[in-house]
C-alpha positions in Angstrom: -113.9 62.6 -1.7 -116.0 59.6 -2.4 -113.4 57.3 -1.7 -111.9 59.1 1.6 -115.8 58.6 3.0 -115.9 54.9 1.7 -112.7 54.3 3.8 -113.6 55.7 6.5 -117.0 54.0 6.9 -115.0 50.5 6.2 -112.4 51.5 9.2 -114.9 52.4 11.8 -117.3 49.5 10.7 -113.8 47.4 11.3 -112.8 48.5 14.2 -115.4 49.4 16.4 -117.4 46.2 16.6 -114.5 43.9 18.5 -114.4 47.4 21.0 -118.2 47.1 21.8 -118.4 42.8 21.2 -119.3 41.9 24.6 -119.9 45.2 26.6 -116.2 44.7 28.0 -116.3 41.9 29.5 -116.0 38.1 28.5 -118.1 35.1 28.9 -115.8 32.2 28.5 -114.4 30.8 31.5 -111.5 32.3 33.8 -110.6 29.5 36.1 -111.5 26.7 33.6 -114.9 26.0 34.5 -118.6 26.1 33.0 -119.9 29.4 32.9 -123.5 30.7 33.1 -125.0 34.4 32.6 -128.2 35.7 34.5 -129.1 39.2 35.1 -125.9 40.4 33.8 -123.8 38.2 36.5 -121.4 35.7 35.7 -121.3 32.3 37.4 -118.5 30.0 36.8 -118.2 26.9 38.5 -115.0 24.6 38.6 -116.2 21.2 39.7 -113.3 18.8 40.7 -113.5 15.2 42.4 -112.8 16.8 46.0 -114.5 20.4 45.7 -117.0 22.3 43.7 -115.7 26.5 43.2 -118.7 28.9 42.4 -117.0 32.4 41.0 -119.4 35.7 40.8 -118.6 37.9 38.8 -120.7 41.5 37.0 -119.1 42.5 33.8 -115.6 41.0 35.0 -115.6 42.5 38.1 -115.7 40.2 41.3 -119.0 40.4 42.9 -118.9 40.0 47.2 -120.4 36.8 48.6 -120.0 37.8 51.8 -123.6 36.6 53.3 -124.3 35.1 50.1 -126.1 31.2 50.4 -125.9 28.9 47.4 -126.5 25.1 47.1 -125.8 22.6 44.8 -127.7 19.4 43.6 -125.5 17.3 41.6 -126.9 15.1 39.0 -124.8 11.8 38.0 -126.4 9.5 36.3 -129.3 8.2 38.6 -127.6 9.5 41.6 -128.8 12.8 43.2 -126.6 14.9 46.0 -127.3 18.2 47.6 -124.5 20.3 49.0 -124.1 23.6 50.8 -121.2 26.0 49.4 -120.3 28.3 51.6 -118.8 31.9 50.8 -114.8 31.5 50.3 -113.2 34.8 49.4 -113.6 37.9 47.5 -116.4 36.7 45.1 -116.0 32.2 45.6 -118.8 29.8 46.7 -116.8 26.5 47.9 -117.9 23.3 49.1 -115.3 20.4 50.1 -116.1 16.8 49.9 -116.4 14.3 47.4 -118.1 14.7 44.3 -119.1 12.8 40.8 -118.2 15.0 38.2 -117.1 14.8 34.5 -118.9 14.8 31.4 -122.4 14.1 31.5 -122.9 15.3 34.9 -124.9 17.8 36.0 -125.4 20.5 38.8 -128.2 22.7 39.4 -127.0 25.6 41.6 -129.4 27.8 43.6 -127.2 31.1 44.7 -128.9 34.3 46.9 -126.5 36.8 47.5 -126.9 39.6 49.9 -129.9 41.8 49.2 -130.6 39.9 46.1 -133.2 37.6 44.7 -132.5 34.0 44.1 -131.5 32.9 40.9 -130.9 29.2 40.1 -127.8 28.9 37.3 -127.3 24.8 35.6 -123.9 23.7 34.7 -123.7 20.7 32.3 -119.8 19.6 32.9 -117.4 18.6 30.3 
């Protein structure tokens, strides 16, 4: 009997931490970018030369940023520039130009979405 209890106390010690690991959802990037976690919201931004992509998202579910208002400060070296992204689909922050980006850079995001308080996520990009 000793042994039937032992094994089952190893199997559920086993198997139920990867089931509760994370509260179902994950925190490494979906669409390649640098991800950041406030309030139990996910914000994932993929910086490229010619756009920057902000992705919302609540325990993997897309969150709306319909009426949403973000902008972004990017930080390259001893240049500064502030953009506007503007809502972009389902749960996507865009803006379009051209941007420094790459490793040492950084952007300092400040996002409101509707009905929400501001929150103010920093991506360091690789």
């Amino acid at each position: 009997m000793k042994h039937f209890i032992f094994a089952l106390l190893v199997s559920f010690t086993v198997a139920v931490p990867p089931a509760l690991a994370g509260g179902g959802h994950s925190h490494g990037p979906n669409h390649g970018g640098v991800v950041r976690e406030i309030r139990h919201v996910t914000y994932e931004l993929v910086a490229t030369p010619d756009s920057l992509t902000l992705y919302v998202s609540d325990h993997g579910k897309p969150v709306a940023t319909a009426g949403a208002t973000a902008e972004a400060v990017i930080y390259a070296g001893n240049d500064k520039m502030a953009v506007k992204l503007e809502p972009a689909g389902e749960n996507r922050l865009e803006a379009r130009g051209s941007f420094k980006v790459g490793v040492g850079v950084r952007v300092a995001a400040t996002v409101t979405l509707a009905g929400k308080s501001a929150v103010r996520p920093v991506f360091n990009l690789k």
